[in-house]
Every structure is written in C-alpha cells, then in structure tokens.
C-alpha positions in Angstrom: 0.9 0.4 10.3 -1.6 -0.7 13.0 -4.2 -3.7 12.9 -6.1 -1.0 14.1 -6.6 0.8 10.8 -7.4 -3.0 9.3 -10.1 -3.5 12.1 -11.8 0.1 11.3 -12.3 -0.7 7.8 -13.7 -4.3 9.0 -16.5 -2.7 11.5 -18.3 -1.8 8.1 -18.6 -6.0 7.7 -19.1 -7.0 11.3 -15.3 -8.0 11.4 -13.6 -5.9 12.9 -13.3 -8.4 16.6 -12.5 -11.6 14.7 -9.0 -9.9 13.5 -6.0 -12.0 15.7 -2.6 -10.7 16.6 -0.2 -13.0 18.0 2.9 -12.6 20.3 5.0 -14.4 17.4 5.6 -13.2 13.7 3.3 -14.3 10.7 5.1 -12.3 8.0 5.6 -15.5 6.1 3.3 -18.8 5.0 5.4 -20.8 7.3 5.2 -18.1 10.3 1.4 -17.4 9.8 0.7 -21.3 9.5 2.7 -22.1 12.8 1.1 -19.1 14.4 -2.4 -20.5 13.9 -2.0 -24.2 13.8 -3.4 -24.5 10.2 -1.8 -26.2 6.8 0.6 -23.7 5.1 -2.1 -23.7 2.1 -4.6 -22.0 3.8 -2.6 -18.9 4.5 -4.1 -16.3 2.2 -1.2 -14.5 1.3 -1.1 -11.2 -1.1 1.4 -11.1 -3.5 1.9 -7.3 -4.4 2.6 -6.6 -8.4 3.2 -3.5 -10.6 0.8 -2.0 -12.9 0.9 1.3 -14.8 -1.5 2.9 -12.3 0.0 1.3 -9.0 -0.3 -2.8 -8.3 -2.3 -5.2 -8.2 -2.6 -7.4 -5.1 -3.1 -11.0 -5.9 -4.4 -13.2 -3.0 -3.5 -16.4 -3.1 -3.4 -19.7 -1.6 0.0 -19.9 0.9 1.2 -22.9 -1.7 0.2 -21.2 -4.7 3.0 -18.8 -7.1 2.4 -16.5 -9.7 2.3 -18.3 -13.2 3.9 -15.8 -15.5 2.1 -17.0 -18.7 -1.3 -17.4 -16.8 -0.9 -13.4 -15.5 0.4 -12.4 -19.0 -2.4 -13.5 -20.6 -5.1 -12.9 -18.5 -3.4 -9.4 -16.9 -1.4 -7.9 -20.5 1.6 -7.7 -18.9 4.5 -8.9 -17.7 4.1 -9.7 -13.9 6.7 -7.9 -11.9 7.0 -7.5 -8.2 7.0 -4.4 -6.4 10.1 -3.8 -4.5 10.4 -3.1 -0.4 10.4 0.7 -1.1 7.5 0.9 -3.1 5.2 -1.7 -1.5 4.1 0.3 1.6 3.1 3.3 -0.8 1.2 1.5 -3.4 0.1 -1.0 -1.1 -0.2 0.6 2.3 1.4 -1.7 4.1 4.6 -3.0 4.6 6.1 -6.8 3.6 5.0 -8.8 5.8 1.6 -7.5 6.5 0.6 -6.4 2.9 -3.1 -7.6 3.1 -6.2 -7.0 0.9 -8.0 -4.2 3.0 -8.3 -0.5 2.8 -6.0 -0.4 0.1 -5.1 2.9 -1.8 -7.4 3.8 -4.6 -4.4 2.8 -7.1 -4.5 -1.0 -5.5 -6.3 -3.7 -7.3 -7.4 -6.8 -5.6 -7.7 -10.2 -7.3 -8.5 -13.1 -5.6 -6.7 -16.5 -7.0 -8.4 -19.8 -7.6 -6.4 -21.5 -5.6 -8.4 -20.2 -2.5 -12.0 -21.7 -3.4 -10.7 -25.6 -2.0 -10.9 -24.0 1.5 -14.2 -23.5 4.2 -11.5 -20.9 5.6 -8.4 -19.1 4.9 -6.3 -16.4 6.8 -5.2 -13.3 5.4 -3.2 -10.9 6.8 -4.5 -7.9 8.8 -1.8 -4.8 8.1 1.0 -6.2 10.5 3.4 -8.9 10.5 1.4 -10.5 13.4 -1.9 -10.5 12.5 -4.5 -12.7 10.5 -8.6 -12.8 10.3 -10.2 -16.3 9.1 -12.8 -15.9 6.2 -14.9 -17.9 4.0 -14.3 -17.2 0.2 -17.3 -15.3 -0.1 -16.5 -13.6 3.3 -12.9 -12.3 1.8 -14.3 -11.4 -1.5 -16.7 -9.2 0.1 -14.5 -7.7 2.4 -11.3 -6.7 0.4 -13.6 -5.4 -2.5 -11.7 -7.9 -4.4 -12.4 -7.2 -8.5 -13.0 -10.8 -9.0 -11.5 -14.6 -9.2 -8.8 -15.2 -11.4 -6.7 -18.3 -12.1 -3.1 -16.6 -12.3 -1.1 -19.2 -9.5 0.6 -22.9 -10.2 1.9 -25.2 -7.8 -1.3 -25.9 -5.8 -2.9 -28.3 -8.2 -0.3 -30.9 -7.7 -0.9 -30.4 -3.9 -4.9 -30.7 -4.1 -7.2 -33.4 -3.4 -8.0 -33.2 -7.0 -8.6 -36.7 -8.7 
C-alpha cells in the first residue's frame, strides 16, 4: 500500500496535500509522536477488531485501550483483534499503517471519545510513515466514521479532567 491511494480518496475533502510522509517510521504511537513532535495522545491510532462481517476499526486516542466490558456492551461481543494475516484484507492495509480511509465495504469505523480533548490529532495515512492532522469533525467526516463511541480506558487518568 501507497499514501497515494489514501491521498486519492482525500481529494474528495480537499485533503489530499495535507497527508505527510516522513523519512522515519510512524508505525507505532511512540514512532508517529517522535516523527511529528506532538504528545503520544494525540496520535489517532486505529485499532483493527473482528466482527462477523469483517472488523471494525476503532480510532482512538494514542494513550487510549480497548475496554473489553465498555466494547461488550456497547459492540455485543467480545472484542478480539484481528491477526497480521487478516488485517491487510479486512482492513486494506497493513499493521502499521491501518488507518480509517477507503476502507473495504466490510470495515466499520468508530471513532473513540478519547479524541474529542484535542484541536488536532494524526491518523495514519495507509503506510508506516505517514500521518494527516485533523480536527474531530474533520476526521469524522473524512473516514465516514459511523459515529462516537466510548469503548477506550486509560486516557481519563491522563486528562486535564478535574
């Protein structure tokens, strides 16, 4: 997989020329954070989960992690992550550049709540070196995202929450 693909599906939201490759790797939250001088949090990463009719792709903030009882109850089922072989088929891209765009019809994405304490965050682009930054709004709109959900722990403690 190409950015290229990711920036053709982003020319339908003016897009398409903020998407950033680097000469380094940004295949993980620590990686994509170093890459673009931000906070680890505000990596938008897309964690990539089985369903019975392919996955669903959660995006969430770089601190946050799936709460099993939160995704259970809100999802049906039991969350389970897709494995290496799978992901690129269900997904349409491979680990490390999973991201929320031009996904295969079977691909449902969810954005996580942990997101909406951020002007900005960075998802990935389809590679292991790539990233766009995106309002909220912005990334809703442009991964089709089915809606907000609340399905991630860890980032509350971390928030400027009082």
């Amino acid at each position: 997989m190409s950015t290229a693909r990711v920036r053709e599906y982003l020319k339908q939201f003016d897009k398409d020329s903020q998407v950033q490759e680097f000469d380094v790797s940004s295949a993980t939250v620590e990686l994509a954070a170093e890459a673009l001088g931000v906070e680890p949090a505000r990596i938008a990463k897309t964690i990539s989960l089985k369903d019975e009719s392919g996955c669903i792709l959660i995006v969430a903030a770089g601190d946050g992690k799936i709460d099993n009882s939160a995704f259970k109850r809100h999802f049906g089922m039991k969350a389970r992550m897709l494995v290496p072989e799978e992901t690129e088929e269900l997904t349409g891209y491979r680990v490390g550049g999973i991201c929320p765009f031009d996904n295969p019809d079977g691909a449902k994405v969810y954005l996580d709540e942990s997101l909406r304490r951020f002007q900005t965050v960075f998802p990935a682009c389809g590679t292991s070196n790539s990233a766009i930054e995106l309002t909220c709004d912005e990334l809703l709109e442009c991964s089709r995202a089915q809606g907000w959900v609340d399905v991630c722990k860890g980032w509350r403690e971390q928030s400027a929450e009082g």
